[in-house]
C-alpha positions, -999 to +999 in steps of 0.1 A: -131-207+200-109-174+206-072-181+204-052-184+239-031-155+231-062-125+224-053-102+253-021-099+249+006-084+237+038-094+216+075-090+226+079-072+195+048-050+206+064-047+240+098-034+226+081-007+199+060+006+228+089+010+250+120+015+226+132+051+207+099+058+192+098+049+151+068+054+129+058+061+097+034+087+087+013+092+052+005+131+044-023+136+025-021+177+017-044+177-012-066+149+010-090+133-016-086+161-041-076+144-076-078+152-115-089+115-121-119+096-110-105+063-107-136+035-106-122+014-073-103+046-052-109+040-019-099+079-014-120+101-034-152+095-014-134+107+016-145+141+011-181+136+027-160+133+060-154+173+055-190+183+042-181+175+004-153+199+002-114+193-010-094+217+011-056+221+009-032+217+031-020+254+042+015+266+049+009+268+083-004+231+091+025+217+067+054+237+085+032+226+116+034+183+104+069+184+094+081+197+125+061+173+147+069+141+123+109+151+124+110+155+163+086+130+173+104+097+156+138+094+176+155+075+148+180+095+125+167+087+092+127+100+087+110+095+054+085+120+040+053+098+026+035+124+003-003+108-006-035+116-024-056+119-035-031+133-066-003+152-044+008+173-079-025+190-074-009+214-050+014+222-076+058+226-075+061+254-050+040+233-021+070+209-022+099+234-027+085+246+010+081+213+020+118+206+013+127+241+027+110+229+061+125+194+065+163+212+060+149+239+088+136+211+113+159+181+101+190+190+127+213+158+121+184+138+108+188+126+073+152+132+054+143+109+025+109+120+003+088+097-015+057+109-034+027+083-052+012+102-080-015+091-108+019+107-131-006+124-156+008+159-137+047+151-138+059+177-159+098+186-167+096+214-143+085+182-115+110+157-131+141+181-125+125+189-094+127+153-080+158+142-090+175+175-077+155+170-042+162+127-044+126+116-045+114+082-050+084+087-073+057+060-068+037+058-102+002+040-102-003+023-136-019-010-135-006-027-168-010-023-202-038+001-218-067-022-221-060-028-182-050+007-170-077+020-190-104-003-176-110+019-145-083+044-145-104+072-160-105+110-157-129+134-145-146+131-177-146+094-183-115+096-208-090+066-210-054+081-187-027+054-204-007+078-228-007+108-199+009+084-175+036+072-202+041+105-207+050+112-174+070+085-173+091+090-198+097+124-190+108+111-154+130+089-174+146+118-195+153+138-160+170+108-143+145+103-116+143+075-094+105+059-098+087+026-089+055+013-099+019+003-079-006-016-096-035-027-083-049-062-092-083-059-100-113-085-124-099-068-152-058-083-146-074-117-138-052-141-158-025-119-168-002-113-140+031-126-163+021-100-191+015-068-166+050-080-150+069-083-183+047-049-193+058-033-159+100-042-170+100-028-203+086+009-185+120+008-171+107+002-132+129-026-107+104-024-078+067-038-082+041-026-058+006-052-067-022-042-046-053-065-049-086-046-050-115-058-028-140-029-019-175-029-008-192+002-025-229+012-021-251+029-053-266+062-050-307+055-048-332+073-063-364+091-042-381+057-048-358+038-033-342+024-071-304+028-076-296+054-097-289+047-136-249+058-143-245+075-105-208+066-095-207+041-064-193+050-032-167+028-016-175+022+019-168+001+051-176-034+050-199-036+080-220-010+066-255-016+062-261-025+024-226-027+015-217-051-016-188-060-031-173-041-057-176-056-097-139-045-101-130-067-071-107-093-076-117-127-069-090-146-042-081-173-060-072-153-093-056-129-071-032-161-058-028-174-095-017-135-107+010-139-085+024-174-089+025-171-122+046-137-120+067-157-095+073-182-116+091-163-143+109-140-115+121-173-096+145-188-132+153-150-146+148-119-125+162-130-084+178-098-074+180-080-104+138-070-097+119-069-072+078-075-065+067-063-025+048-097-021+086-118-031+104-094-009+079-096+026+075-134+022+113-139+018+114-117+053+087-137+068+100-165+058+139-163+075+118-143+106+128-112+094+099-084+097+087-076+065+091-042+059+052-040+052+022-037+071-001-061+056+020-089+066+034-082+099+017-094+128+005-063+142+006-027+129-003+008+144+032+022+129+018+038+097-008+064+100-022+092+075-024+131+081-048+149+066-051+181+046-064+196+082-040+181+102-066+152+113-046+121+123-065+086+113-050+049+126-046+037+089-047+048+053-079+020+042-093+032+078-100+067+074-133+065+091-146+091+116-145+059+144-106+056+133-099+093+139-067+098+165-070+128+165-053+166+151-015+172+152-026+211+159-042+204+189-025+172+204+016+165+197+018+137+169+041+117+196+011+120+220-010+107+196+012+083+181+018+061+215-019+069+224-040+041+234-063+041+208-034+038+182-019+008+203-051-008+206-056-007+164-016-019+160-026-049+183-062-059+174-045-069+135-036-100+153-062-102+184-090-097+158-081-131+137-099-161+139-082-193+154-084-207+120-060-182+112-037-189+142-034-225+135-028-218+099+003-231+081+016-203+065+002-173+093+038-166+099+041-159+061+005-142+061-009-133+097-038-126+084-032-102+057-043-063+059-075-062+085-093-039+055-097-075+040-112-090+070-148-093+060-146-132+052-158-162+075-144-194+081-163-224+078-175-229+117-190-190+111-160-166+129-155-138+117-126-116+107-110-142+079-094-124+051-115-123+016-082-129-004-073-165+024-074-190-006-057-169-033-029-164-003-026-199+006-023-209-034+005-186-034+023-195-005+020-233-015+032-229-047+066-209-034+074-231-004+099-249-018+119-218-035+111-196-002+129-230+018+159-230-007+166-193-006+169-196+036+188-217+031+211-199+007+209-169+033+216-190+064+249-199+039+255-164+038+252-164-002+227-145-023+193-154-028+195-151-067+213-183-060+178-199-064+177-195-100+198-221-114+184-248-086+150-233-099+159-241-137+172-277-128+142-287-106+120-272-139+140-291-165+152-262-177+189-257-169+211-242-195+178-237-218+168-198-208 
């Protein structure tokens, strides 16, 4: 039965649509192009959209993007969000321009950068370059080698582990600010504490985990037969023929990763490190938004460009059916408040099913990222989340720590304040 609330909108909705206008925008200038061939990237397929090629991004639409992303968000801070594809690709003097343009455009606006990057390209030259220019460098590494190395592979099927550290540690020479992403794939199942305490010792205090759940279809021969060794293509779930991926995680392991990472983060590391998934279901939890996507109840806020100035509703949605539009053609305000882009926001929480309205833990949750939407509840509606049970095993198992450190903020105190109740309600206190 659809939920009472499907055609409408939120208060919250209400006051983004009619409030200073505030978004955030992910700009792809190298599009899909990358040095790696990564087995689960969502990205690299994306290509086909433009007839197979990997055009860059030219002077003329950057200068074009950053002056329609500064004037077009009426806040006074505006972050840069550079993507790939592998950004470096476009090599050091695409972002000394960049920079160049955001001082031309930035009036009293103060810019912030942040750039996600494979790190097998960060070089000294980059590394000075970043910490001069205050980047936050987002490095994707998904644990230690036998785990990176599982599907993190170059263009010629070589293992990528000691070219990331490498870049790493030269970021860590030059002073630069960087954070990690990892995805959470088959091959992490079971080792979510020993990727976390991996992920410390590189030096990083924010943790990005990102489970992996694609549906990919094989190349097939002229007789209809897939193809022996052809590279699968990552495609939308409601494609004809579309399987899940064998790197997928499965949801329950995906729930169990991150309890047990909790578990040691909840008696040591409150405040002193922090994991995305702790930090929006703290926010969730005191009815704060959560600073992410995924878990907010609607979205529609955080759109990609592309290398062509193409502007597409989502980053995991960068479908021809999802296209907004081009920034050269129509203003990015236009097409930011456009219907269509208000439509997407809102249908993250319109599309759910009511099992998921009359869930327990939706505010914590609300359904999770609509990419993951492929799942059916038991009475057959669709739209349920694939990663529901891992999510609900999570949220269970942090209930009471999420209650006490509400409570400690409703007290006005800090939430690492958890740690010692933690230790007592373990047995543990004074032993760690």
């Amino acid at each position: 039965m659809p939920h009472l609330f499907k055609d409408t909108i939120t208060f919250g909705d209400a006051l983004r649509l009619t409030g200073p206008m505030q978004f955030n925008v992910m700009i792809k200038p190298a599009g899909s192009l990358c040095n790696l061939d990564c087995h689960y990237c969502y990205y690299l397929d994306k290509a086909e959209i433009y007839g197979g090629r990997e055009p860059k991004m030219t002077y003329e639409m950057l200068e074009k993007c950053v002056k329609e992303y500064i004037s077009a968000n009426d806040v006074q801070e505006v972050t840069f969000n550079w993507h790939g594809g592998e950004p470096l690709v476009l090599g050091l003097d695409f972002y000394r321009k960049a920079v160049e343009l955001e001082q031309k455009y930035c009036g009293d606006k103060l810019i912030h950068n942040t750039i996600q990057t494979n790190g097998t390209l960060i070089t000294p030259e980059f590394a000075e370059f970043f910490h001069d220019n205050d980047f936050l460098v987002g490095v994707s590494i998904d644990g230690p080698e036998d785990i990176h190395d599982k599907y993190r592979k170059d263009k010629g099927g070589a293992p990528t582990f000691d070219r990331v550290m490498r870049g790493i540690e030269t970021m860590y020479r030059y002073g630069v600010e960087y954070n990690t992403m990892s995805t959470v794939n088959n091959a992490s199942e079971g080792r979510g504490l020993e990727v976390y305490r991996f992920l410390k010792q590189l030096g990083t205090r924010f943790m990005q985990f990102m489970p992996v759940v694609e549906h990919v279809k094989y190349p097939l021969s002229k007789s209809g037969k897939r193809s022996k060794g052809s590279r699968p293509y990552i495609v939308d779930p409601t494609e004809e023929g579309a399987v899940i991926a064998p790197w997928s995680v499965k949801s329950r392991e995906f729930g169990k990763f991150m309890c047990d990472i909790f578990d040691f983060w909840v008696l040591n590391d409150v405040g002193q490190y922090f994991v995305n998934l702790f930090d929006c279901t703290l926010a969730n939890w005191c009815g704060a938004p959560p600073g992410t996507c995924a878990y907010a109840e609607t979205c529609g806020g955080n759109s990609i460009i592309e290398h062509n100035g193409d502007l597409y509703s989502c980053d995991h949605f960068v479908y021809p059916q999802y296209k907004v539009g081009n920034v050269f053609e129509t203003p990015l305000r236009e097409l930011m408040s456009s219907e269509r882009q208000t439509k997407f926001g809102i249908d993250k929480r319109n599309g759910l099913p009511g099992k998921c309205i009359r869930c327990k833990y939706f505010f914590a949750c609300h359904g999770e990222c609509p990419k993951h939407r492929f799942g059916k509840t038991e009475s057959g509606e669709t739209g349920l989340s694939a990663l529901c049970e891992g999510y609900q095993l999570f949220y269970s198992h942090v209930e009471p720590y999420m209650d006490k450190m509400k409570e400690l903020l409703l007290q006005k105190k800090a939430p690492a304040g958890v740690m010692p109740w933690a230790r007592m309600k373990a047995g543990l206190y004074g032993k760690l």
